[in-house]
N, C-alpha and C positions, 0 to 999 in steps of 0.2 A: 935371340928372342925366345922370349919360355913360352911352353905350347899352353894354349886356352884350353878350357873343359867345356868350351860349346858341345849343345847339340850340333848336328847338320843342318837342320830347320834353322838357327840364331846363325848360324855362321852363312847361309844362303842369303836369311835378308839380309843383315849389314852388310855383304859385302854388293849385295844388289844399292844399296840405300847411299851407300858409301860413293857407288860407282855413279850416279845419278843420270846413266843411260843403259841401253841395253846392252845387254853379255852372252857370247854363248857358254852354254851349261859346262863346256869344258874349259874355259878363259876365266868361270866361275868355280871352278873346284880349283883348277893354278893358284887365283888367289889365297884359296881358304888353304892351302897347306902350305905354301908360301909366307901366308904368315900367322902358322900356326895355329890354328883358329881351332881345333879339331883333334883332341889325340885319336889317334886312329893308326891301324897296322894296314889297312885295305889294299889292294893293288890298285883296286878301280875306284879312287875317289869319284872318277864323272859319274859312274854310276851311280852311287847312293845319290849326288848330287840331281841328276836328273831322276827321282825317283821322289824326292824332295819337290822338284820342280814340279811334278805331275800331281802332286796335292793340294798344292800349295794354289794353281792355277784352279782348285775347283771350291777355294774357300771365300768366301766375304769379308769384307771388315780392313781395318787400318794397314794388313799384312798382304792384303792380294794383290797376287803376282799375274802376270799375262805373259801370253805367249805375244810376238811379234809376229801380225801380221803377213805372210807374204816369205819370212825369215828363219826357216827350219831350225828349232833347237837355241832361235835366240831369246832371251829372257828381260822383264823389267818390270819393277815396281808400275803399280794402276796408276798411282799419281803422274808417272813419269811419263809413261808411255803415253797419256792423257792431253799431256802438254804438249809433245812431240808432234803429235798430229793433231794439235788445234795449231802451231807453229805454223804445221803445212800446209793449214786451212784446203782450201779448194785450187791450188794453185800448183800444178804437176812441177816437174822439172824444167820444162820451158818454158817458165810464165805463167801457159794458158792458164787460163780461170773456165774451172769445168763444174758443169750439175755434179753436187754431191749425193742428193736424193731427191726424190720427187714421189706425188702421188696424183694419181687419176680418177677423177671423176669421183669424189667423195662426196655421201652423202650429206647434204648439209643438215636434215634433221636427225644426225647419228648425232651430232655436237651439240654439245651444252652451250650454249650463247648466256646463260640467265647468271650465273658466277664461275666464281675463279677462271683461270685462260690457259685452258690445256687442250690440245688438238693432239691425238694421240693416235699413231699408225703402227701398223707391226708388217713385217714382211712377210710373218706366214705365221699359221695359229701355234706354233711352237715357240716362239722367241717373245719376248717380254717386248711392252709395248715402248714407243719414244713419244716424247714430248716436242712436237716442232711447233711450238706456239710462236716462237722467239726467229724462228724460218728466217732468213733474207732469200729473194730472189725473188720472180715474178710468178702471177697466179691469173686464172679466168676463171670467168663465175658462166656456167651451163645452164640451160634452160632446157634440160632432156639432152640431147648433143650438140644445140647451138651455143655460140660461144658469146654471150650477150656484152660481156665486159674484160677488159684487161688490165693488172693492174699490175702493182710492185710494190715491192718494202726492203730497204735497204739499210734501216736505221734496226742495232741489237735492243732496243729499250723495250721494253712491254708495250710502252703506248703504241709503237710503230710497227710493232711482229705481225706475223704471219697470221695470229688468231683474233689478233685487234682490229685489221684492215678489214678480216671479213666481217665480223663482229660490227663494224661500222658499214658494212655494206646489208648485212643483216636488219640493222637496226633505221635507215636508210628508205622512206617512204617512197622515194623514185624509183629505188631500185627491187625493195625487198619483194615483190611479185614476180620479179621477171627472173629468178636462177633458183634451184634446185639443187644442183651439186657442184662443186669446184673441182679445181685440178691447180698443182704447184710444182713448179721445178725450182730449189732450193740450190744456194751453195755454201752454207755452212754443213762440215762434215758429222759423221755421228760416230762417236769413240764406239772401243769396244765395251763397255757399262753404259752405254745410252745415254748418252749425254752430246747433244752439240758441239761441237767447237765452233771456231769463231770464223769468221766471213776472211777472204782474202787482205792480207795487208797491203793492199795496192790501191795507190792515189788514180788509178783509172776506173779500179770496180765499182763504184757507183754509174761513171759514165757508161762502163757497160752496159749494167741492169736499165737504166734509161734508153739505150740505144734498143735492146732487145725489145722491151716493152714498147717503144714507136713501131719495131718494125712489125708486130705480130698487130699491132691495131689500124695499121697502113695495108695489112693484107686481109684480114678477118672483117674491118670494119666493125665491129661490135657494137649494135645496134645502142646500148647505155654509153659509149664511150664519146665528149664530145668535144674533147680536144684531141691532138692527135700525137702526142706524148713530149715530154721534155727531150728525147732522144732525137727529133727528127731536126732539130735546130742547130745539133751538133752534127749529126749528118750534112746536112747541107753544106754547112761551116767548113768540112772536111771536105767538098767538091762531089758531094753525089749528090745526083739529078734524075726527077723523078718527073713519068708526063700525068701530067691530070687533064681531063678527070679522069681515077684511078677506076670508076666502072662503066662501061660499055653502056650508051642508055638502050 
């Protein structure tokens, strides 16, 4: 094999783009002198490599690289790593389906209700904000800290996100008097560039999100709420048993 006249920068992506998962930075120099990619005399090819790595993780655009998560020293293209954990969605290693994020008590007139549909939270004033308009998972609408309503959205489309359900509660003459601020526990995840992924691949997750949403309006009562959710019918179904009336007069 005749040696390439790469730089170390060309020979890091392709052999990350190549590889189309993650790599550690020394699995990723193996490659590059294994086949050639690089003339070079170096002893420490990982070095230049991870030096390469550490630049390359603080640039934008069609060529950024991320670190792994959680995975010291492992390496992968943004797109890839993107998918990898929209893959994983909200779904650990045993199934469970867990909150990926959530926010409390948010201002409702901080949000533009009048166009476009963006609901946008940071976790602290240094990090760039996210876009959870597109949310699945269930929400309450607050009236100072009573919890007036409970709801949910399960569907990824615009009509049915996270900023449309309120946006319709907003706009909502029964209800738009009676809440002030919301609060949401989501389970779609948020990449490391800010971006969503997608909701669990599992034919039970919707019945979840219905099951949670009965049980939190079977205990809170929420004064707007006047059914008592699609969850509680599958509840039953499944042999739990509930005494009513559920308040003490």
């Amino acid at each position: 094999m005749t040696t390439q006249n790469m730089s170390w920068r060309a020979a890091v992506l392709q052999v990350l783009r190549k590889a189309g998962e993650p790599l550690h930075y020394t699995e990723i120099a193996r490659r590059i002198m294994d086949q050639k990619l690089v003339k070079t005399r170096t002893a420490t090819p990982h070095a230049s490599v991870s030096a390469i790595l550490t630049r390359l993780t603080g640039e934008k655009g069609r060529d950024r690289v991320v670190a792994i998560e959680g995975q010291r020293g492992w390496y992968a293209m943004a797109d890839v790593a993107q998918k990898l954990k929209a893959e994983e969605g909200a779904a650990d290693d045993s199934g469970m389906i867990k909150v990926a994020a959530f926010g409390l008590f948010w201002r409702r007139d901080l949000v533009d209700w009048s166009s476009g549909s963006k609901l946008i939270g940071q976790q602290s004033q240094d990090t760039e904000g996210v876009d959870f308009a597109d949310q699945d998972g269930v929400y309450f609408l607050h009236d100072g800290r009573e919890v007036m309503y409970v709801g949910k959205t399960v569907t990824p489309t615009a009509k049915y996100g996270l900023y449309n359900r309120l946006k319709h509660h907003h706009n909502d003459p029964r209800k738009t008097v009676y809440w002030d601020n919301f609060s949401w526990f989501g389970f779609k995840p948020v990449s490391d560039d800010g971006q969503l992924g997608q909701s669990p691949e599992n034919a039970k997750f919707e019945s979840v999100v219905d099951l949670i949403e009965a049980i939190f309006i079977e205990t809170l009562l929420p004064r707007l709420n006047q059914n008592s959710g699609e969850g509680m019918n599958q509840a039953r179904d499944g042999g739990m048993y509930f005494q009513f009336p559920a308040v003490n007069p």
